[in-house]
N, CA, C and O atoms as a GROMACS GRO file, in nm:
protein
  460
    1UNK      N    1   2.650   3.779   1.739
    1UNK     CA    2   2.619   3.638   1.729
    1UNK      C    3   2.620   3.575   1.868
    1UNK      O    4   2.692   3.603   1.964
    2UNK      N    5   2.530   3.490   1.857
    2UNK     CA    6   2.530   3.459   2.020
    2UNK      C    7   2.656   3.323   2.015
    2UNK      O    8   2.692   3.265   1.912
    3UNK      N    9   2.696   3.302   2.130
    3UNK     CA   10   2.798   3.224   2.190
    3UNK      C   11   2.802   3.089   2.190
    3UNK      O   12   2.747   3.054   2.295
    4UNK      N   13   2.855   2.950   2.102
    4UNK     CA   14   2.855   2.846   2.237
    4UNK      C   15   2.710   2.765   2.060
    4UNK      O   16   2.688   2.644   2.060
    5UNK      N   17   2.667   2.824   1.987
    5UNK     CA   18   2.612   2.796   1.889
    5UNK      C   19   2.595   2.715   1.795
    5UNK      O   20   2.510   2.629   1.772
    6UNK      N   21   2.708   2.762   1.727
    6UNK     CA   22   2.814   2.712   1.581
    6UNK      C   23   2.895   2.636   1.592
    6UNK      O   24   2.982   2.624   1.678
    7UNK      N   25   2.864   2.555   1.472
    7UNK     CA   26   2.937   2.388   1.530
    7UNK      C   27   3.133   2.428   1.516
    7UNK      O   28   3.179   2.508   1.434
    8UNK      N   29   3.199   2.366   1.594
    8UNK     CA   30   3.328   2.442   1.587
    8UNK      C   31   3.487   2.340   1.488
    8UNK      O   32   3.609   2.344   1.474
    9UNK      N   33   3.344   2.248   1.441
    9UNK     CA   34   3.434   2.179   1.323
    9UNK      C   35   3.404   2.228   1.157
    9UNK      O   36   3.403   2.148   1.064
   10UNK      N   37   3.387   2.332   1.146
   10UNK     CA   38   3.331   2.424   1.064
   10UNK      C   39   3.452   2.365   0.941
   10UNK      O   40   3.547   2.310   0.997
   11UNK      N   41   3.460   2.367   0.831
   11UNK     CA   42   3.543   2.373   0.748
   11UNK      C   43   3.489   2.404   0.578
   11UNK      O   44   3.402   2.351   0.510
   12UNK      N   45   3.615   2.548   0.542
   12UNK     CA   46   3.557   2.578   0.411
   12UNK      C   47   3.569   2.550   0.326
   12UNK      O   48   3.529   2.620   0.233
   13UNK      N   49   3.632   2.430   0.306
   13UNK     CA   50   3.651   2.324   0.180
   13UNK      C   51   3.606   2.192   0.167
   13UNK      O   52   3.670   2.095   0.126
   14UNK      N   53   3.448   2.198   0.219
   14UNK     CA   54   3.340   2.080   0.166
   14UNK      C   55   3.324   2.050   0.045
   14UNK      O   56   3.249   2.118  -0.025
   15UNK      N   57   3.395   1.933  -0.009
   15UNK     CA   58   3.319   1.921  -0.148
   15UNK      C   59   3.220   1.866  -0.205
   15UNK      O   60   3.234   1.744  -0.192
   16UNK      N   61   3.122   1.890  -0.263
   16UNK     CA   62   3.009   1.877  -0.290
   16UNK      C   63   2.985   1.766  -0.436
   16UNK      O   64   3.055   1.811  -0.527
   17UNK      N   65   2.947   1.704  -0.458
   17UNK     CA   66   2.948   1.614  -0.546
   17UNK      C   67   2.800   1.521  -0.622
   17UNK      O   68   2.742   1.439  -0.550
   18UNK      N   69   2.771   1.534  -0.710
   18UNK     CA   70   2.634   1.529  -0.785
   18UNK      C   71   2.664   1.427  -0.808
   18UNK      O   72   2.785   1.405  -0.807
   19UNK      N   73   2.573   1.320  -0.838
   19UNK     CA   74   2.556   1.213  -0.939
   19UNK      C   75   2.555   1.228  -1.076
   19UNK      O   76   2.540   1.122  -1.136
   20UNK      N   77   2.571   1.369  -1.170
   20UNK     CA   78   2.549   1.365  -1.251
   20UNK      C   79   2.699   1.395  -1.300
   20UNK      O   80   2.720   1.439  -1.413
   21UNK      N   81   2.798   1.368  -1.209
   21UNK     CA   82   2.961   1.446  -1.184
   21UNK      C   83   2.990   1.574  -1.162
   21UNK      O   84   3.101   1.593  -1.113
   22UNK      N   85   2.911   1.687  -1.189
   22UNK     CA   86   2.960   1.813  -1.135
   22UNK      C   87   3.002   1.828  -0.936
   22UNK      O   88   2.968   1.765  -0.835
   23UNK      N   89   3.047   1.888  -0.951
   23UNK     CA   90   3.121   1.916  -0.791
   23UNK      C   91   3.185   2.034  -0.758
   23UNK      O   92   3.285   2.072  -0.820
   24UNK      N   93   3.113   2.128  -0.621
   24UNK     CA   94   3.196   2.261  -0.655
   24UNK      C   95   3.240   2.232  -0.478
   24UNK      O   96   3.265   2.131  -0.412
   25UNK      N   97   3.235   2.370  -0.450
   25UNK     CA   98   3.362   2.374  -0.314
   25UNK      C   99   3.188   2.465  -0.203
   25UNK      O  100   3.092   2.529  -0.247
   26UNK      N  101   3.219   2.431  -0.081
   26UNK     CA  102   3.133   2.487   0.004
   26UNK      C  103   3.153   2.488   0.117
   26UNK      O  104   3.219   2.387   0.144
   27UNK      N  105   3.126   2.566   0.234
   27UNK     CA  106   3.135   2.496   0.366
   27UNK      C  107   3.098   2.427   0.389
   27UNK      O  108   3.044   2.365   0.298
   28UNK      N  109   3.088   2.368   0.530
   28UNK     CA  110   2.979   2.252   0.589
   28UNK      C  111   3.085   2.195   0.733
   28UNK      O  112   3.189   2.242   0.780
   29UNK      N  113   3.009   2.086   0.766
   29UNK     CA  114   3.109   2.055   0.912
   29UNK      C  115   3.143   1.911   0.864
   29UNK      O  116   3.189   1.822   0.935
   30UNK      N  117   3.103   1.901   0.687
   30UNK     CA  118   3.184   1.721   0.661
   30UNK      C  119   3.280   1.767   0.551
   30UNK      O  120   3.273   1.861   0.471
   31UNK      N  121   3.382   1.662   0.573
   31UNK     CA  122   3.461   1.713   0.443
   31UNK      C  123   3.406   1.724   0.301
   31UNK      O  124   3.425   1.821   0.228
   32UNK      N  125   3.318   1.589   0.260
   32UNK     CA  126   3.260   1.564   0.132
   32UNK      C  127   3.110   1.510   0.153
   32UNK      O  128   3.058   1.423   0.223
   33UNK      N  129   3.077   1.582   0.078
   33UNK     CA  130   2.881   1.544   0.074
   33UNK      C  131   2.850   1.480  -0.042
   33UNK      O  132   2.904   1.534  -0.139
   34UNK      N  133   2.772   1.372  -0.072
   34UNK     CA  134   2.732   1.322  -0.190
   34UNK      C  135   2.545   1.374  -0.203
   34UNK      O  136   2.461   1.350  -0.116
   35UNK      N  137   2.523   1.442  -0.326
   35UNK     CA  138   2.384   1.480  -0.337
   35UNK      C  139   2.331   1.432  -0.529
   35UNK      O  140   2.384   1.464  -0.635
   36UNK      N  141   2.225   1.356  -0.504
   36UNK     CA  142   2.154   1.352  -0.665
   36UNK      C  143   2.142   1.437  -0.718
   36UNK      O  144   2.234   1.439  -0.800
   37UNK      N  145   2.076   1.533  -0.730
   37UNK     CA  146   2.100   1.696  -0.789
   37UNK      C  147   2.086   1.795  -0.793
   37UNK      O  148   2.005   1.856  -0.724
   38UNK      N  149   2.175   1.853  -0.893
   38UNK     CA  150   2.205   2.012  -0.847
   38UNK      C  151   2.182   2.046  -0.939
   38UNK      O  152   2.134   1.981  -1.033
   39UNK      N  153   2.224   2.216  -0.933
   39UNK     CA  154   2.174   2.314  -1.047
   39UNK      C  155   2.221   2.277  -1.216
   39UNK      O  156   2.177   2.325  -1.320
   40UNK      N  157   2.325   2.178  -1.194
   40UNK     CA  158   2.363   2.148  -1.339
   40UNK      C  159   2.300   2.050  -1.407
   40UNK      O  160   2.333   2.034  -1.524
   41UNK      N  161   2.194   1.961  -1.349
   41UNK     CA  162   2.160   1.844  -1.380
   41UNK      C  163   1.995   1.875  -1.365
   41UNK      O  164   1.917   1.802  -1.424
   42UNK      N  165   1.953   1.970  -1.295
   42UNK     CA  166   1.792   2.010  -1.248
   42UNK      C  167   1.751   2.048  -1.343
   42UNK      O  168   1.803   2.133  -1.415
   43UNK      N  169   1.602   1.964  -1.369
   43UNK     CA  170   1.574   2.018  -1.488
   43UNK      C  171   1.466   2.148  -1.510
   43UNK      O  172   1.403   2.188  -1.608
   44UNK      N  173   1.480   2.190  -1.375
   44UNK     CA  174   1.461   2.390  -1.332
   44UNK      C  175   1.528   2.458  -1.400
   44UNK      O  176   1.496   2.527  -1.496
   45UNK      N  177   1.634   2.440  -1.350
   45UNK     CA  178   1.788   2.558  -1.404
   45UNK      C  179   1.825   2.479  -1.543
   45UNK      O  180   1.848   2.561  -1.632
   46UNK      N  181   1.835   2.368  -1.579
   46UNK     CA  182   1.881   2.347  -1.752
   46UNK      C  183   1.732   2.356  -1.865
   46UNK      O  184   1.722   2.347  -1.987
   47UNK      N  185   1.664   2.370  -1.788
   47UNK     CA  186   1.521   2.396  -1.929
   47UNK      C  187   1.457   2.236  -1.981
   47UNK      O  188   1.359   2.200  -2.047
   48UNK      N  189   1.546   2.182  -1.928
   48UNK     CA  190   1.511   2.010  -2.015
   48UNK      C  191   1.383   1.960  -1.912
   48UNK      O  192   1.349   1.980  -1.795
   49UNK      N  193   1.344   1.898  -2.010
   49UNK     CA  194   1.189   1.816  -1.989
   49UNK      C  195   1.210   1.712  -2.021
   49UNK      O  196   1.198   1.655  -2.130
   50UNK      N  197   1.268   1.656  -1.850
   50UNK     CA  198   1.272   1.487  -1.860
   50UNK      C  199   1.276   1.449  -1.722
   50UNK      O  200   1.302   1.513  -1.620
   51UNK      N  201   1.236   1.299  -1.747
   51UNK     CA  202   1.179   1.276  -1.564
   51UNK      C  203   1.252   1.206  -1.496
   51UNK      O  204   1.290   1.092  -1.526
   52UNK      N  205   1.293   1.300  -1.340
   52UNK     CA  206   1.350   1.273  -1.267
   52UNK      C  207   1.297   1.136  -1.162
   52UNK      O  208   1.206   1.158  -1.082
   53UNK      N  209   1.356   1.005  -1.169
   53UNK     CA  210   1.341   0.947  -1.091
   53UNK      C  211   1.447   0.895  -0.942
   53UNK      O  212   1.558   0.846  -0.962
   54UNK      N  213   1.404   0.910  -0.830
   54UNK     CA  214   1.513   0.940  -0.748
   54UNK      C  215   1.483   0.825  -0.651
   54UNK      O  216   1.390   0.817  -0.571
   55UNK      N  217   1.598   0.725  -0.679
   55UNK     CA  218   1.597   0.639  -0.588
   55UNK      C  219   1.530   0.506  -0.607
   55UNK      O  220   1.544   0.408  -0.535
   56UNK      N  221   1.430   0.520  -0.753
   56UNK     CA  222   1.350   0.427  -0.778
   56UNK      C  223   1.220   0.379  -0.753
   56UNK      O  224   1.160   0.272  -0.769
   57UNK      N  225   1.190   0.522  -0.696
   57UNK     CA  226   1.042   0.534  -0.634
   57UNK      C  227   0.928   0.464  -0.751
   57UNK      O  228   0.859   0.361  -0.754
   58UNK      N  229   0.945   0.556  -0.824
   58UNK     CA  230   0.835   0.520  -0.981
   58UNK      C  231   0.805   0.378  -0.942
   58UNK      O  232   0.708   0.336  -0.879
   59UNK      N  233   0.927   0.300  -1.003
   59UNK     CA  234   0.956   0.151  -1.011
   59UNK      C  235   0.843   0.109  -0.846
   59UNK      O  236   0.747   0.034  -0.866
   60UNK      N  237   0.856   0.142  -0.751
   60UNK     CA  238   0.838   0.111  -0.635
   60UNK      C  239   0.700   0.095  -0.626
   60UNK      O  240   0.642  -0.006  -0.588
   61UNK      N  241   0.647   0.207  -0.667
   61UNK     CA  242   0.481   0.238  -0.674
   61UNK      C  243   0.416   0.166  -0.826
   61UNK      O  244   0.301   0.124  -0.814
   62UNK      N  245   0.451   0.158  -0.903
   62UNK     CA  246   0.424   0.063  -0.979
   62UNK      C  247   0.389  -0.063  -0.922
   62UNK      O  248   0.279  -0.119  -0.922
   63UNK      N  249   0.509  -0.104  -0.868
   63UNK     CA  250   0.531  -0.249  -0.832
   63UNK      C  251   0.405  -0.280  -0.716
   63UNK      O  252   0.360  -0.391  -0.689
   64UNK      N  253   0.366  -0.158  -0.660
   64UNK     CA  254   0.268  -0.199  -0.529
   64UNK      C  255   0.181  -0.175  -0.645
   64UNK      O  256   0.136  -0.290  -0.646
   65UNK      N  257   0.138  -0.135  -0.714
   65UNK     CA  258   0.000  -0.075  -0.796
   65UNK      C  259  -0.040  -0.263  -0.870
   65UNK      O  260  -0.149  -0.321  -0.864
   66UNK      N  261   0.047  -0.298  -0.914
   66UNK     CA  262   0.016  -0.418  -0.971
   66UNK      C  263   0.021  -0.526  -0.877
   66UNK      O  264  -0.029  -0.629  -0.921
   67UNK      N  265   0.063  -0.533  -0.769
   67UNK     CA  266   0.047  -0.640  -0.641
   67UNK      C  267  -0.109  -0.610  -0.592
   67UNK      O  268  -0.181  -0.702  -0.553
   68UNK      N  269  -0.156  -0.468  -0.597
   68UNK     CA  270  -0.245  -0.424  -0.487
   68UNK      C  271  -0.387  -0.511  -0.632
   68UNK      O  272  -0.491  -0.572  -0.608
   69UNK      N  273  -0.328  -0.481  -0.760
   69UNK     CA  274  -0.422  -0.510  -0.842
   69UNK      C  275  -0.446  -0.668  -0.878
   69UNK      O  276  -0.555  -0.716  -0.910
   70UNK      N  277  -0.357  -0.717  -0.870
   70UNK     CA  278  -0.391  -0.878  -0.860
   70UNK      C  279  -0.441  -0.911  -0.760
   70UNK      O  280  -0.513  -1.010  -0.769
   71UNK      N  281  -0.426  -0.833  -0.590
   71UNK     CA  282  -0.504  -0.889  -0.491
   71UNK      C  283  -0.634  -0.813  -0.513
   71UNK      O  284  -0.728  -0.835  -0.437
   72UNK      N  285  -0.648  -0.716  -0.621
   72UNK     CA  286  -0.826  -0.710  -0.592
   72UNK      C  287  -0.876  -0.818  -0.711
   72UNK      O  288  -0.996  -0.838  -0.726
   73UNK      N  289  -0.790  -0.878  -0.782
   73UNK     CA  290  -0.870  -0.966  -0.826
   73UNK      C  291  -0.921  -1.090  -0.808
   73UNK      O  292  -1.020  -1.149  -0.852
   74UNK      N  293  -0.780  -1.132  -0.693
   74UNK     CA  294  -0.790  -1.281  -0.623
   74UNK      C  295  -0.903  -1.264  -0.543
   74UNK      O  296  -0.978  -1.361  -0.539
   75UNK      N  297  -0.937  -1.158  -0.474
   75UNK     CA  298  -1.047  -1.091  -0.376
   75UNK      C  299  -1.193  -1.105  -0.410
   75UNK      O  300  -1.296  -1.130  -0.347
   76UNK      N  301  -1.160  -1.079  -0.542
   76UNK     CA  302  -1.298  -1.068  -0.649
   76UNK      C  303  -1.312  -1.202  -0.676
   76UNK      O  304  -1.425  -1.213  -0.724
   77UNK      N  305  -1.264  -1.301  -0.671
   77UNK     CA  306  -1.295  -1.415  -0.740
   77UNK      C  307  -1.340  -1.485  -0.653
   77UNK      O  308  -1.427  -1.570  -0.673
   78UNK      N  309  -1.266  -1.448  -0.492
   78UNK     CA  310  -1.314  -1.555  -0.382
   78UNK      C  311  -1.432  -1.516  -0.342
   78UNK      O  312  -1.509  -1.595  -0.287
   79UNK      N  313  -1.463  -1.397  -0.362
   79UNK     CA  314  -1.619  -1.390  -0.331
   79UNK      C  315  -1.700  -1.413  -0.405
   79UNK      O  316  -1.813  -1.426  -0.358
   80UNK      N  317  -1.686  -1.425  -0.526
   80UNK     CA  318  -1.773  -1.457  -0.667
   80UNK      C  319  -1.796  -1.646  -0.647
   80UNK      O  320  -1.889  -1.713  -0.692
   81UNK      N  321  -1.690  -1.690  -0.573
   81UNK     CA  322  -1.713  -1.828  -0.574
   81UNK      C  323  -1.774  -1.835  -0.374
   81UNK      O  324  -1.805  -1.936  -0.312
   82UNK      N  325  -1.771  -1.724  -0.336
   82UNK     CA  326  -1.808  -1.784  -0.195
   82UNK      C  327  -1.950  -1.739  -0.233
   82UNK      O  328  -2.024  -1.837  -0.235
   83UNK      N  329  -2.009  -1.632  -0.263
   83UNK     CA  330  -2.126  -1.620  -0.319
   83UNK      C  331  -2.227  -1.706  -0.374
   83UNK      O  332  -2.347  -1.704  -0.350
   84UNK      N  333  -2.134  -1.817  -0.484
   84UNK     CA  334  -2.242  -1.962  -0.519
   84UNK      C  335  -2.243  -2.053  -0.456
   84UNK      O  336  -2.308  -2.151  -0.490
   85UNK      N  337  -2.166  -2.050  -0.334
   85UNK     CA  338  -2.190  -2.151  -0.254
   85UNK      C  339  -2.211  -2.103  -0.112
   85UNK      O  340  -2.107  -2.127  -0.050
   86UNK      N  341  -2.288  -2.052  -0.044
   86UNK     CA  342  -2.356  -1.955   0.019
   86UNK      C  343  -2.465  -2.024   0.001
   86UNK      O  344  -2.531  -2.054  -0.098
   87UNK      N  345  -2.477  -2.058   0.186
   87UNK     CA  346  -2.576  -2.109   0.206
   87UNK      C  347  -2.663  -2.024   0.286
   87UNK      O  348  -2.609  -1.948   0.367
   88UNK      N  349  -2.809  -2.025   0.273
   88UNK     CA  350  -2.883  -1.911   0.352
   88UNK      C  351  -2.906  -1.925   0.498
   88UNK      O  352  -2.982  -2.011   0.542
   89UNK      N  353  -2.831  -1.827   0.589
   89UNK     CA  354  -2.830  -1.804   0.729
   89UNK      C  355  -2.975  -1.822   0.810
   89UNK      O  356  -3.047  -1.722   0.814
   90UNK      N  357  -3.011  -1.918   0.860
   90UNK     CA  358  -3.137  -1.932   0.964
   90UNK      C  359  -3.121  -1.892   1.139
   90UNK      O  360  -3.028  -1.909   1.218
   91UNK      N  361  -3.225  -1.845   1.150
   91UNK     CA  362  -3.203  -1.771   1.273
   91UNK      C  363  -3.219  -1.905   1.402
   91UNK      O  364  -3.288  -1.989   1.345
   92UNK      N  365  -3.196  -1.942   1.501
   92UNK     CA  366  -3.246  -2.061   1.570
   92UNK      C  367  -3.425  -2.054   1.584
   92UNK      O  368  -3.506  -2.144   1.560
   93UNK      N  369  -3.445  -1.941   1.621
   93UNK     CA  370  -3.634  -1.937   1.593
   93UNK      C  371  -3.641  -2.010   1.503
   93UNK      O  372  -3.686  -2.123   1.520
   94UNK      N  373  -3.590  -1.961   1.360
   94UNK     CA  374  -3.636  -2.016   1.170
   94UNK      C  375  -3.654  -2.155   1.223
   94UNK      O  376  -3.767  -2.204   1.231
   95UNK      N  377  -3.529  -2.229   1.263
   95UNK     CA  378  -3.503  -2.332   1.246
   95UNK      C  379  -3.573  -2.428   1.355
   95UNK      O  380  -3.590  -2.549   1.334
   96UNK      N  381  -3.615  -2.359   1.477
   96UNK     CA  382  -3.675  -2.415   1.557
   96UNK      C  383  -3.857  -2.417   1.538
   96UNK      O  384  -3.931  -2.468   1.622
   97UNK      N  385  -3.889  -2.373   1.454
   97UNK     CA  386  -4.030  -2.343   1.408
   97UNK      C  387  -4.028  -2.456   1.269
   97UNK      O  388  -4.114  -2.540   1.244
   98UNK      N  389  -3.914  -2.430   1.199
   98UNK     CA  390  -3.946  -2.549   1.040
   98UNK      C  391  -3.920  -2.697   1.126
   98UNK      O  392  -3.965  -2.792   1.062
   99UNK      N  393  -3.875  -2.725   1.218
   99UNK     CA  394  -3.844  -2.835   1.307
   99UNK      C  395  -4.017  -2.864   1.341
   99UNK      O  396  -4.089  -2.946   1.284
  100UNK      N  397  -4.054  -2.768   1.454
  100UNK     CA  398  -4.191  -2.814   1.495
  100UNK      C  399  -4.328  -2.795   1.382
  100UNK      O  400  -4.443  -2.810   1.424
  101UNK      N  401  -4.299  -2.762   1.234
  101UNK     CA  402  -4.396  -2.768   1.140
  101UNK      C  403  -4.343  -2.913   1.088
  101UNK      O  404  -4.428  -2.971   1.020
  102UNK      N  405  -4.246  -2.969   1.101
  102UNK     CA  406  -4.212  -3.099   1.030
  102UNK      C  407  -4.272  -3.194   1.088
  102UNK      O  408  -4.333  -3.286   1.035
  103UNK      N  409  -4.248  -3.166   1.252
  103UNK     CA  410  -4.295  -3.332   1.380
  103UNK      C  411  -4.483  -3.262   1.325
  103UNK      O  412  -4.544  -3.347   1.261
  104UNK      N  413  -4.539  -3.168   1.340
  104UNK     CA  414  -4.693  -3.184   1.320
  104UNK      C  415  -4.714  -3.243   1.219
  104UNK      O  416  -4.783  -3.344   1.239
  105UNK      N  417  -4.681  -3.225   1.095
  105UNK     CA  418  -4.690  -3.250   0.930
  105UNK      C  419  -4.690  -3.409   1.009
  105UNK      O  420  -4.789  -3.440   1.075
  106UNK      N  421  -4.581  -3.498   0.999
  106UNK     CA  422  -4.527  -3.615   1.059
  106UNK      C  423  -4.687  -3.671   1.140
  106UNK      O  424  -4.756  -3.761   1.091
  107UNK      N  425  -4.720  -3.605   1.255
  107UNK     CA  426  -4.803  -3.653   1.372
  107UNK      C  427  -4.952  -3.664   1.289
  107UNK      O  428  -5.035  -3.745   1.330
  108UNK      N  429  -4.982  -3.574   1.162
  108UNK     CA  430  -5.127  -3.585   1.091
  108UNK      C  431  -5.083  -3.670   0.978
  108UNK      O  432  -5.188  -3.717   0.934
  109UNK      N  433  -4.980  -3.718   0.905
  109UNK     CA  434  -4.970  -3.817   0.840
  109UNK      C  435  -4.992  -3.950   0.885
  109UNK      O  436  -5.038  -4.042   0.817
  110UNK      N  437  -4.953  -3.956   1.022
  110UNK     CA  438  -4.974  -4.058   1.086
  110UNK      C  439  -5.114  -4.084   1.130
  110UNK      O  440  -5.155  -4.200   1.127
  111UNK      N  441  -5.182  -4.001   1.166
  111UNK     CA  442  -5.328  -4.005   1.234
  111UNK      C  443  -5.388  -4.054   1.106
  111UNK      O  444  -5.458  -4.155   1.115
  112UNK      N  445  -5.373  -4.001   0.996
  112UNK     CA  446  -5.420  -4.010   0.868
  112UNK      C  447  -5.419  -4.173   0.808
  112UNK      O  448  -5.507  -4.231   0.745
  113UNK      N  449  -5.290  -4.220   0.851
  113UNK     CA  450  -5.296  -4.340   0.796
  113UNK      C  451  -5.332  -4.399   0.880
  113UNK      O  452  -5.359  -4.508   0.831
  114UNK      N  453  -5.356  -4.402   1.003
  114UNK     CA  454  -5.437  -4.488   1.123
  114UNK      C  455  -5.587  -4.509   1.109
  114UNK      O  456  -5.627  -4.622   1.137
  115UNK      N  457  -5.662  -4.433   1.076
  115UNK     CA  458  -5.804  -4.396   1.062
  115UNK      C  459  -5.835  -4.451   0.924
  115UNK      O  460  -5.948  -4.438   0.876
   0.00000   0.00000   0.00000
């Protein structure tokens, strides 16, 4: 074994401790470890078919799944209403050309009623 390695607070009476209460004996370099689960509670090693939620994740992703889904609907609505009121984009040419068809229109109405 090489030298200078291995932690030298080594101790062989770690106890190990489940959330589900089982607890056996182990090494380690802490006295007591707390872990969610182990072979007595896994539902690998006991055969049971039931769902592990750890920490509350499920709950977590849910909770974004229905936030993320009301903002695609607030999303959906503001464009459904920016859509009917949407006005059509003119280029300055557009607008500088329906300008000088208005003053001519204007300049032969006038000639028109002069004559």
């Amino acid at each position: 074994m090489k030298q200078g390695i291995h932690p030298s607070n080594w101790q062989h009476d770690c106890v190990v401790t489940c959330s589900c209460g089982n607890s056996f004996l182990t090494g380690g370099i802490k006295k007591a470890v707390q872990i969610d689960i182990c072979s007595a509670c896994h539902p690998f090693f006991t055969g049971e078919m039931r769902f592990v939620d750890r920490q509350g994740r499920v709950d977590k992703f849910q909770k974004k799944m229905q936030l993320a889904q009301a903002a695609a609907t607030a999303a959906a609505a503001k464009t459904k209403k920016a859509t009917k009121t949407k006005v059509e984009n003119k280029s300055y040419k557009q607008i500088l050309v329906e300008q000088q068809s208005e003053l001519k229109a204007k300049k032969q109405a006038e000639t028109v009623a002069e004559n």
